[in-house]
Structure formats: structure tokens, C-alpha cells
C-alpha positions as CSV (number, residue, x, y, z in Angstrom):
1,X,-9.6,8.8,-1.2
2,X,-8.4,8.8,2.4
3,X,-4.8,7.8,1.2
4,X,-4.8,10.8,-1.5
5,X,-6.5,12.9,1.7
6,X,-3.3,11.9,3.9
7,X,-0.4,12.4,1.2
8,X,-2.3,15.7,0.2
9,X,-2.3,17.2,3.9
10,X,2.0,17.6,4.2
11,X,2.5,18.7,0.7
12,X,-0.3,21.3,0.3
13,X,0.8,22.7,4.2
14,X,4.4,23.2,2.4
15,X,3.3,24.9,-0.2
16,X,1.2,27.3,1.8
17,X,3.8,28.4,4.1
18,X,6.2,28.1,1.3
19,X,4.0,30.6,-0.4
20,X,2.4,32.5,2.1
21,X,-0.9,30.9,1.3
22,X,-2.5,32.5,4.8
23,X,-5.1,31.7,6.9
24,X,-7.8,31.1,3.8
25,X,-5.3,28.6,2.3
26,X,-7.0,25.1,3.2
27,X,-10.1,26.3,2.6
28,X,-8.8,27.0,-1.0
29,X,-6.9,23.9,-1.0
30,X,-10.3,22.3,-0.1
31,X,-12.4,23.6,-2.8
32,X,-9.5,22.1,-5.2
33,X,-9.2,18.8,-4.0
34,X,-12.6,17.8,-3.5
35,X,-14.1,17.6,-7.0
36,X,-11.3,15.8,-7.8
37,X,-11.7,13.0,-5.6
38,X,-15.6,13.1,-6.6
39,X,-14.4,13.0,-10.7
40,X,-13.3,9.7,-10.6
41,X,-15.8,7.9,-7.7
42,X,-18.0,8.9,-10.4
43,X,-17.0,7.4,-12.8
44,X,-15.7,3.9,-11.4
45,X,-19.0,3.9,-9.6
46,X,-20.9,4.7,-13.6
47,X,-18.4,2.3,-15.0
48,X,-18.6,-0.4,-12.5
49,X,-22.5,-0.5,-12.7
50,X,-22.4,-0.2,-16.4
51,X,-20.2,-3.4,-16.7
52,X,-22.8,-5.3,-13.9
53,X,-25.3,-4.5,-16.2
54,X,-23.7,-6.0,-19.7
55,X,-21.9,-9.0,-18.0
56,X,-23.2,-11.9,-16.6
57,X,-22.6,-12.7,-12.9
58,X,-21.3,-15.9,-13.1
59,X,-18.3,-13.8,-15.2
60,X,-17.4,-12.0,-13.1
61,X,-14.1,-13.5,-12.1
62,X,-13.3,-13.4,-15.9
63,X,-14.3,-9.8,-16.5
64,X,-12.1,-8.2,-13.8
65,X,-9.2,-10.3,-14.5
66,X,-9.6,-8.3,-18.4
67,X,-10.2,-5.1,-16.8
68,X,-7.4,-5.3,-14.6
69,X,-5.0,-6.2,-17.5
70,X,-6.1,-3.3,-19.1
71,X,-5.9,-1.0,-16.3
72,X,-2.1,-2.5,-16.2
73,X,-1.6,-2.0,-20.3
74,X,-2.6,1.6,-19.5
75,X,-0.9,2.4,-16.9
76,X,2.4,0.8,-18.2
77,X,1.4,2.4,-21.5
78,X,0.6,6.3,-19.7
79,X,4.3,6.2,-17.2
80,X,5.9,5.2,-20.8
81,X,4.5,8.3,-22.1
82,X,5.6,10.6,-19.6
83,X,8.9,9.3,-20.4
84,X,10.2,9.4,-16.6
85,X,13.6,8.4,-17.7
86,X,14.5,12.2,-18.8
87,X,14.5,12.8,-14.9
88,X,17.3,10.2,-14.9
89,X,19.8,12.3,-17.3
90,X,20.0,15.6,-15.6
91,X,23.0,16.5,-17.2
92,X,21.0,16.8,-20.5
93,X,19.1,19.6,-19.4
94,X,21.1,22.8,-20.3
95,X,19.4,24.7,-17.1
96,X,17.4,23.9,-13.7
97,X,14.6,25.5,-15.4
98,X,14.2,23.0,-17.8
99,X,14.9,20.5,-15.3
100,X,11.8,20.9,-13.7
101,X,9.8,22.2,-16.4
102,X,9.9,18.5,-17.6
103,X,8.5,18.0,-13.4
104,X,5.3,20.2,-14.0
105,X,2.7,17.4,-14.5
106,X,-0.4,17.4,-15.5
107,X,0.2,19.4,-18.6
108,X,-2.6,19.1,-20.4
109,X,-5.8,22.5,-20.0
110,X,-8.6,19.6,-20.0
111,X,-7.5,17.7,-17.3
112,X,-9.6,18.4,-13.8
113,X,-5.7,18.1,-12.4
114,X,-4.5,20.7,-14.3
115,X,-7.2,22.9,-13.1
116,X,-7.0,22.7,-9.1
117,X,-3.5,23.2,-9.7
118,X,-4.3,26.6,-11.0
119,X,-6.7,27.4,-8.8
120,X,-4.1,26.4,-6.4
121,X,-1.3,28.7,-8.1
122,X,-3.9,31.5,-8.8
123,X,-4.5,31.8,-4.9
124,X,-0.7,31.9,-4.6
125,X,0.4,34.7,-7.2
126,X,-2.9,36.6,-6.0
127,X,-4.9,35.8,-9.7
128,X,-8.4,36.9,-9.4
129,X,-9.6,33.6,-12.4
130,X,-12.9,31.8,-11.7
131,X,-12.6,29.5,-14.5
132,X,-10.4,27.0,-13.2
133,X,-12.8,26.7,-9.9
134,X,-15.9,26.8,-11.9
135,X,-14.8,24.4,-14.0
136,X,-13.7,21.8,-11.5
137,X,-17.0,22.1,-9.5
138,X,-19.2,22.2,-12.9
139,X,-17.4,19.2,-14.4
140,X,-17.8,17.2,-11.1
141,X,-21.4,18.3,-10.4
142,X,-22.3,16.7,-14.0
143,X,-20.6,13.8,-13.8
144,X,-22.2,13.2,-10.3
145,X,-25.4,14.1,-12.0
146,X,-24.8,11.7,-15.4
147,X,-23.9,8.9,-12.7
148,X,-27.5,9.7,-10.7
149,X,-29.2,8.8,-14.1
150,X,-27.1,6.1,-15.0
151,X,-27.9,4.7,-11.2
152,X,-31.8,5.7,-11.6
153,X,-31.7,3.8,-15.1
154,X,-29.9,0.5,-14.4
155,X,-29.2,0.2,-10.6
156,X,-31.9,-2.2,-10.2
157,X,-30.9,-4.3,-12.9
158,X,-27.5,-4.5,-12.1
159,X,-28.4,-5.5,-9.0
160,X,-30.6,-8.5,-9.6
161,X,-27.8,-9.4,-11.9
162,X,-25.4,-9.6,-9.3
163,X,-27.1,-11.6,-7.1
164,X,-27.0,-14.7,-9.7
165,X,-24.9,-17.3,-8.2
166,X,-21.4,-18.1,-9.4
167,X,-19.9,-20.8,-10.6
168,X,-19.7,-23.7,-8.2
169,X,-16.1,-23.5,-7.5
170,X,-14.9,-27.3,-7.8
171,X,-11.6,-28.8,-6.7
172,X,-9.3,-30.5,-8.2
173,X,-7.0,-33.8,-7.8
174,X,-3.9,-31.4,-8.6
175,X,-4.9,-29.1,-5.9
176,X,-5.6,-31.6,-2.9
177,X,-2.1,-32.9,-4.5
178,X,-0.1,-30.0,-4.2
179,X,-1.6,-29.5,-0.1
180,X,-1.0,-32.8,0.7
181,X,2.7,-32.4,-0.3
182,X,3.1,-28.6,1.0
183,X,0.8,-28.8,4.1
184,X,1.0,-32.3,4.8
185,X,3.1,-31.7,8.1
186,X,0.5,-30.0,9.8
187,X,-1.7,-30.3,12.3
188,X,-5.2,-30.8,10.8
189,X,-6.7,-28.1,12.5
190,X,-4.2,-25.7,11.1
191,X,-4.2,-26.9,7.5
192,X,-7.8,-26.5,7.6
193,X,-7.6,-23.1,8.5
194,X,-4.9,-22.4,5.8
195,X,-6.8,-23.8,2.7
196,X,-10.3,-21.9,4.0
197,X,-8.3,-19.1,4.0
198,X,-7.0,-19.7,0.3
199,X,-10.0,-20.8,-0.5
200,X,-12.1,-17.5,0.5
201,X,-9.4,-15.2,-0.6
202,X,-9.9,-16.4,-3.9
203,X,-13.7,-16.3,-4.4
204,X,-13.5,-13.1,-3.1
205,X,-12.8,-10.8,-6.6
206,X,-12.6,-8.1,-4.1
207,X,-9.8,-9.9,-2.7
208,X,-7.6,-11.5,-5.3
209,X,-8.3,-8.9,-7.6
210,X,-6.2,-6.5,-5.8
211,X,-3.1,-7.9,-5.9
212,X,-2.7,-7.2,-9.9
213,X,-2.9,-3.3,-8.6
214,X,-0.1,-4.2,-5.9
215,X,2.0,-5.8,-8.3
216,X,1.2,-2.5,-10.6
217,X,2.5,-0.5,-8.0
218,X,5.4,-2.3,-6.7
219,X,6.8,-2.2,-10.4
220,X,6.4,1.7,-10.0
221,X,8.5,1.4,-7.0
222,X,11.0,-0.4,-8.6
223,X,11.2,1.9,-11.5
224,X,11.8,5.0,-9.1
225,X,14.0,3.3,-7.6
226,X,16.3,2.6,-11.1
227,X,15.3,6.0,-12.3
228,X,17.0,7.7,-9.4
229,X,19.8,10.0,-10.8
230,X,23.4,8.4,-8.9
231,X,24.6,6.2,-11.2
232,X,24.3,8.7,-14.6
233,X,27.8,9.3,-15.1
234,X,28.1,11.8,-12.5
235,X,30.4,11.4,-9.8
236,X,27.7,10.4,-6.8
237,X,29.4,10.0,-3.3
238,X,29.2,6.8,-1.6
239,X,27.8,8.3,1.5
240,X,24.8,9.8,-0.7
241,X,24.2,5.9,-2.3
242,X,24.3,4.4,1.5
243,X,22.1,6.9,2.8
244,X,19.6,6.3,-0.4
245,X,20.0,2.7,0.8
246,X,19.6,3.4,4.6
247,X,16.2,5.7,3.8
248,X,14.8,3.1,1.4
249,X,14.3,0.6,4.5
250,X,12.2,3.2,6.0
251,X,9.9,3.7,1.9
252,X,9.6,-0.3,2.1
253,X,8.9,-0.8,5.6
254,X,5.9,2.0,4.4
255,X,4.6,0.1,2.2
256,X,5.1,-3.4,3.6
257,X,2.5,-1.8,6.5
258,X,0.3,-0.6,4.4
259,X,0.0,-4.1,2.5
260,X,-0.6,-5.4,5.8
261,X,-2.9,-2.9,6.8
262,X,-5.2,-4.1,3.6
263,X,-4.5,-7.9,3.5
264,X,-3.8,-9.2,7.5
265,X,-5.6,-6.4,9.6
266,X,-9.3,-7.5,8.1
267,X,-8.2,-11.5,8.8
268,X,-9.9,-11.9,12.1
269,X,-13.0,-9.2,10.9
270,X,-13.6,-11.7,7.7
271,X,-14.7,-14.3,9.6
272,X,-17.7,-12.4,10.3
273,X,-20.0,-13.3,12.9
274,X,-19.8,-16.8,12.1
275,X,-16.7,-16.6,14.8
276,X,-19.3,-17.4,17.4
277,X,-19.5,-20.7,15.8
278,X,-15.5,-21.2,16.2
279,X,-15.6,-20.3,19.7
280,X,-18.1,-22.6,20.8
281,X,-16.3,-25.2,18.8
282,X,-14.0,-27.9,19.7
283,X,-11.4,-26.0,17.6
284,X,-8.7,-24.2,18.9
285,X,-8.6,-20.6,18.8
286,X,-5.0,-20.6,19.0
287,X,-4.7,-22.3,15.5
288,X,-7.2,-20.0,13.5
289,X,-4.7,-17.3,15.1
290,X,-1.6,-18.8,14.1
291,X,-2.8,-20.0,10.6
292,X,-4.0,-16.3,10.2
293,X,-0.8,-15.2,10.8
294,X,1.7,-16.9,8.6
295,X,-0.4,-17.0,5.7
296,X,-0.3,-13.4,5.5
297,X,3.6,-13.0,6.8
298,X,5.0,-15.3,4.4
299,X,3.6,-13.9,1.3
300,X,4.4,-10.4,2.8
301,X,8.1,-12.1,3.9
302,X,9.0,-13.2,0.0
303,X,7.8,-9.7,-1.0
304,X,9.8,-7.9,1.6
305,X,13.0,-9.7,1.1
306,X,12.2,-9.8,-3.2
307,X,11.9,-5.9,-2.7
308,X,14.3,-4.9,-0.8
309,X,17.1,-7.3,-2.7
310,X,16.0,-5.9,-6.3
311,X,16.1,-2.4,-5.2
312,X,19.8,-2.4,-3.4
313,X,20.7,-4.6,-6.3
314,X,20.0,-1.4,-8.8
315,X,21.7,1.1,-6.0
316,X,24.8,-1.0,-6.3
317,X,24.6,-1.8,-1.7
318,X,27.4,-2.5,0.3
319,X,27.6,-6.0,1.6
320,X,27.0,-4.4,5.1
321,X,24.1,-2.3,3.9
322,X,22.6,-4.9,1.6
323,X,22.2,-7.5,4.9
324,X,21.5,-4.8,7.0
325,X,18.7,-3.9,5.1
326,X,17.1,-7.8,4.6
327,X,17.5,-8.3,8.3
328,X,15.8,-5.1,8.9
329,X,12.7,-5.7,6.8
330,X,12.3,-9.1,7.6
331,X,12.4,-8.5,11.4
332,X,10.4,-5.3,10.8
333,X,7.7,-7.8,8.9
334,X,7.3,-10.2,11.1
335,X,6.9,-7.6,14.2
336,X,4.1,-5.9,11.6
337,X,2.1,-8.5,10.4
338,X,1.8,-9.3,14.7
339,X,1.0,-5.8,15.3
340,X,-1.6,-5.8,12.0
341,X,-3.4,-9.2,13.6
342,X,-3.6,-7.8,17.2
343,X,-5.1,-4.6,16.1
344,X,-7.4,-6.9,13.9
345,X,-8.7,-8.6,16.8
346,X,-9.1,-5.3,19.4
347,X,-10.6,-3.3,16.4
348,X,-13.3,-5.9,14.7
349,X,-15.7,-5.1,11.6
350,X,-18.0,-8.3,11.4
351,X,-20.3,-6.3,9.8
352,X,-18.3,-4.6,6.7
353,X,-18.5,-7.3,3.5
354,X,-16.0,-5.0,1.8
355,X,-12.8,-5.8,3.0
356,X,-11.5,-3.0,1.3
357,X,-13.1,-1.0,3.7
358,X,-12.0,-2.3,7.2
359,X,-8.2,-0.6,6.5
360,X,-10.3,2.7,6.7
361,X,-11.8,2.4,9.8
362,X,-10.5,3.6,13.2
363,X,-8.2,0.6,14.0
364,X,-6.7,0.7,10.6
365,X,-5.8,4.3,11.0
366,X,-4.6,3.3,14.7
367,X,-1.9,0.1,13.2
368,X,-0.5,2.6,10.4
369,X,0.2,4.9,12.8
370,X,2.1,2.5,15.3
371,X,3.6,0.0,12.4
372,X,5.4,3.6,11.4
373,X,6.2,4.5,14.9
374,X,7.8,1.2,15.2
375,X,9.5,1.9,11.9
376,X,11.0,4.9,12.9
377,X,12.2,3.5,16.7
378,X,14.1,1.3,14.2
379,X,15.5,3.5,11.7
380,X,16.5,5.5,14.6
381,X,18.0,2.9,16.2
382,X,20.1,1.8,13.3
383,X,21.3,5.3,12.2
384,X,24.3,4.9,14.9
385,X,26.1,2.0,13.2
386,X,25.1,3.4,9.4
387,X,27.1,6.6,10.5
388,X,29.8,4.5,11.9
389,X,30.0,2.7,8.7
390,X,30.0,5.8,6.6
391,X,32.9,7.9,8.8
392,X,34.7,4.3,8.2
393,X,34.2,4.6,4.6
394,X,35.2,8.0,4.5
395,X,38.4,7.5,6.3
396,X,39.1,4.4,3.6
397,X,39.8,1.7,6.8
398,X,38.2,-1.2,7.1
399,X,34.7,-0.9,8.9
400,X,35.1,-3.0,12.2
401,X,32.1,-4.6,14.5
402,X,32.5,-2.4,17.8
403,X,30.2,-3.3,20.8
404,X,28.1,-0.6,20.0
405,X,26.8,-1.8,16.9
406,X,26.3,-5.5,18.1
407,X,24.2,-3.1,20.8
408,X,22.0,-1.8,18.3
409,X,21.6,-4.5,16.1
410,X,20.5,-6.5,19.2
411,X,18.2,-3.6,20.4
412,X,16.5,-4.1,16.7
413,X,15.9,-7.7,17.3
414,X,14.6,-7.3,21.1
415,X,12.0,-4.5,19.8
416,X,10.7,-6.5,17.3
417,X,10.6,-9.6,18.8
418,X,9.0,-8.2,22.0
419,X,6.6,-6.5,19.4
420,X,6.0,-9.7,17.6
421,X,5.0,-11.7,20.6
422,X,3.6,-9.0,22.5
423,X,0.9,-8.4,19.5
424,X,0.5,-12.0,19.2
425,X,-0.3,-12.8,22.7
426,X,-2.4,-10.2,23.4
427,X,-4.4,-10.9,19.9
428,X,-5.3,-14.5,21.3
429,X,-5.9,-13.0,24.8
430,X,-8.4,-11.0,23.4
431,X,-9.5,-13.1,20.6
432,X,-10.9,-15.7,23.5
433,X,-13.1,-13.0,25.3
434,X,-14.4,-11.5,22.3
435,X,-17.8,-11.0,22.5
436,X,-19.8,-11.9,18.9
């Protein structure tokens, strides 16, 4: 809810002094948004007890993976409905009206959506209607209420069921195969620390579980991406394309930091406080670190690259633009995933089991916050050679390297490097004096 909280905040402050919402406006805005983030904690929290309750424990792993590709089939199955690919063919629309009447989402009178947005719309025109309002705060009060019984009913079931024990997770020839060939050249130490890391994601359903929703979403990224209007036939500029292409560095450097916020800022704060045991160890600090580190920046480095390669790919890049943009978010990723560790290690939660919720906390609010300042020091940076390559285009000459962009594209490399290390040293500076 925190993530809808933060989106919300700059979009409903536009539309109120767009509109002329006044003083009262967040307030208003308030009473809107809130039964709508209790309507569906509600009801995951109803369902989620519900399916402790009729599934055995041991499972579990089983169960989720058949929610999840549900929750995929329906979600695929709910953006094919919407038909998003109108918004691709604008010149079908006779008018702008109809334009973005086919925008005005949800559409439906008995959706709790479609309600805050009139109570929203009703504070706006100055509409004195209490059904939308009543009916957001009834609905949610009897769902919350439905989900007390439900909790009062079968909580303490479910909970004795979910303490059976799971399978014992056994491991195969194949496996110790496949580590042996990939892992082989390490240090012991460190390959150790790599497979108990695999190892722990994977029995953790709260872990692995997720990364079905981030694949989800990263084909929804995609998709916007293809469904943007420049290539429908319509004469598009090429300064337009390269400046879609220069901005959508900045949209996947966003979400490469939020994926490290959820995956590599908990690392350290996983361990728990069974990190007292590693520190009065034999074992080198130094290689839980590194081990920590590149198993979540090389996942997040064949996602960065495999993102931002598919997405220029559909916007038709220049060949300066397209390596631009890999250099950029591979630079930018290995300077984040640093920064995500570091702030791992100065902000701990030993004593969250959810590692869903250590991105929430005060640290994980602190790394978004500097992962997108450093984002923006380097979009910044880069705008000067991106305008020189667009006046170049303009004036139909070839686009020539001039000092000043070998400047900027070494400024880029010092930043993140120096960020990179930096976080790095400091994370095993502090990592040694931690006190569990």
C-alpha cells in the first residue's frame, strides 16, 4: 500500500491544483483512498487464511505456484480486455474526446474504483452526492468485518496448520553437478555462501514466489513500451523517438531500484541474528559480502541489459542511443545493487521474518530515494551529448565524438564507479562492527 500511497501523492496534488481542489482537498482525497487500500488487504488476508485452512502445509510450495499462474491468466486475461491497443491507433478516433473517453478507467458503477473517483470528481464540480463515500466506507467496513469472522472462525486452525513441517528439501546428483561445473572456480568460502543463498531463496515461498509477479510486471512494461503511439503510421520525429529512448533509461533504471530495493537491500537483514555466529567464525566477512553482492547484481544485470535491449529494439534506437543506453543501465546497476547492500548493512532488520517487509522500513525508503538521486545525476549528466546527437541529427551530418561527450561519458563511469566501491567498502566497514 505504501507504493500505491507514493504514486497517489503527485497525481492527486495535480489534480487539485489543476482543479482548484482547496485546502479540504487531501482530506477528501484521503477519505477516497483509504477504503480502497483496506478492500483488497481484506480480502488477500480472508483469502490467504482461507487457503491455509483447506491446504495442507507441506503444499504449500505447490499451491502458490497455482495461485500465481492464475493471478498471471487473469491478469493477462483482464489488460486483454481492456484492449490497450486502441491507445495505439489514435488516428482512429474521429475526436480527442473519444480519445480519452476510451482513457476513463474503471468504468464499471460496482467497482470501489469507480466510486473514489466520483467522490473525487464530485468534490471537484462542487456535487453535494454521499453515495459514492458511503458506499466506499460501508463496503470496506463489511469486508473488514466478514474477514474478523472469518479470522475468529479459522485463525487458529490455520495456524497450527501452518506450522507442519515441509517437505525435507533433498538434493540432487544433477544439482551438485551443475555447481561443481558453474561454481567450481571459486573459493570454497564463497561458493558456500552462493548455494545457501540459493538454497534459502528457494524455501522461502515468500521469496521465489515473487518473481512470477516481477516477471508479470515487466511484460506490462514491455507492452507500454510497444503500445506507445510513434510508429502508427504517423510521421513521428526522430528527436521525439530518441528522447522516448533517452527517458526510458531513467523508467528502467526505476524499476531496476526498486527490484533491488526488494531482493538485495534485505540480504544482509536475512541472515538474522545468526550473523553473530559468522562473525565469531573463522569465515570471512568479506566473502558473505561479496557473494551477497553478485548473486543479486547478475540476475538484476541479465534483466537490465534483457530490458533495456527489447524495449529500444521495439522504438527502432540509434546505434548511439541503443549502446548508450546498455552502458548506462549496466553501470547504473552495478552502482545500485552497491548502494542497495550498503544501506542493507547501516539499516538492519534481524528481526522482520517477512522479507517483504524490510523494503518498507526507513532504510528502504532512504536507498530509493538516493538510487533515484543517483539516477538523475546521471540522466543529467548524459542530456549534454543526447542534445548534441539530436542537433547533429537535425542538421543531417554525421554525429562526431567531441571531447565533451568523452567528458561526460567518463563523468558517468567515475560516479558510478566511485558509488559502486564507495557503498561496497563502507558495507564491509560497517558490516565488521555490527553489533548483533
Amino acid at each position: 500500500s505504501w507504493m500505491v500511497i507514493l504514486l497517489l501523492i503527485p497525481v492527486l496534488t495535480a489534480y487539485g491544483i489543476v482543479w482548484d481542489g482547496g485546502p479540504m482537498f487531501p482530506f477528501v482525497a484521503m477519505a477516497a483512498v483509504v477504503p480502497i487500500l483496506v478492500l483488497p488487504s481484506a480480502v488477500g488476508a480472508a483469502i490467504t487464511l482461507l487457503l491455509v485452512n483447506l491446504f495442507p502445509a507441506r503444499r504449500t510450495r505447490d499451491i502458490l505456484t497455482l495461485v500465481a499462474a492464475g493471478a498471471v491468466a487473469g491478469g493477462v486475461l483482464l489488460l486483454r480486455l481492456m484492449q490497450p491497443e486502441q491507445l495505439a491507433r489514435p488516428e482512429g478516433f474521429q475526436n480527442l474526446v473519444e480519445f480519452i473517453a476510451v482513457l476513463q478507467t474503471p468504468s464499471s458503477t460496482l467497482l470501489p474504483s469507480e466510486w473514489a473517483s466520483q467522490v473525487i470528481m464530485n468534490w471537484f464540480l462542487r456535487i453535494g452526492d454521499p453515495l459514492p463515500i458511503a458506499l466506499l466506507w460501508t463496503t470496506a467496513g463489511a469486508f473488514v468485518v466478514f474477514g474478523a469472522m472469518l479470522h475468529q472462525r479459522f485463525y487458529d486452525q490455520g495456524y497450527s496448520k501452518a506450522q507442519e513441517g515441509a517437505n525435507a528439501y533433498r538434493q540432487g546428483h544433477g544439482w551438485q553437478r551443475l555447481t561443481r561445473a558453474l561454481l567450481g572456480w571459486l573459493p570454497v568460502t564463497r561458493r558456500e555462501f552462493i548455494l545457501k543463498d540459493i538454497r534459502i531463496f528457494f524455501r522461502d515461498t515468500t521469496q521465489w514466489s515473487q518473481l512470477i509477479l516481477l516477471a508479470v510486471l515487466l511484460l506490462v512494461y514491455v507492452f507500454n513500451i510497444r503500445a506507445l503511439p510513434l510508429f502508427s503510421g504517423e510521421r513521428v520525429p526522430t528527436s521525439l523517438v530518441t528522447l522516448v529512448v533517452f527517458l526510458n533509461q531513467g523508467l528502467a533504471g526505476f524499476v531496476l531500484a526498486a527490484i533491488a530495493a526488494r531482493f538485495v537491500f534485505p540480504a544482509v537483514s536475512l541472515e538474522g541474528r545468526q550473523l553473530w555466529l559468522l562473525r565469531s567464525s573463522p569465515l570471512d566477512l568479506r566473502a558473505m559480502l561479496w557473494s551477497k553482492y553478485w548473486i543479486g547484481t547478475l540476475p538484476l544485470l541479465v534483466l537490465a541489459v534483457a530490458i533495456t535491449w527489447i524495449t529500444n529494439t521495439i522504438l527502432r534506437a540509434e546505434a548511439f542511443m541503443m549502446a548508450v543506453s546498455l552502458g548506462t543501465v549496466v553501470l547504473y546497476t552495478l552502482s545500485a545493487s552497491a548502494l542497495a547492500l550498503a544501506m542493507g548493512v547501516y539499516y538492519p532488520q534481524f528481526d522482520t521474518e517477512n522479507a517483504a517487509q524490510i523494503p518498507t522500513s526507513f532504510g528502504g525508503m532512504l536507498f530509493m530515494m538516493a538510487s533515484v538521486t543517483l539516477l538523475g545525476t546521471i540522466i543529467a549528466i548524459e542530456a549534454g551529448p543526447v542534445a548534441d546527437f539530436l542537433r547533429a541529427r537535425q542538421r543531417g551530418g554525421p554525429f562526431q565524438w567531441t571531447s565533451d561527450l568523452l567528458l561526460a561519458l567518463g563523468l558517468v563511469v567515475f560516479v558510478c564507479g566511485a558509488t559502486t566501491f564507495t557503498s561496497l567498502r563502507l558495507a564491509r566497514k560497517k558490516l565488521e562492527a555490527l553489533e548483533v
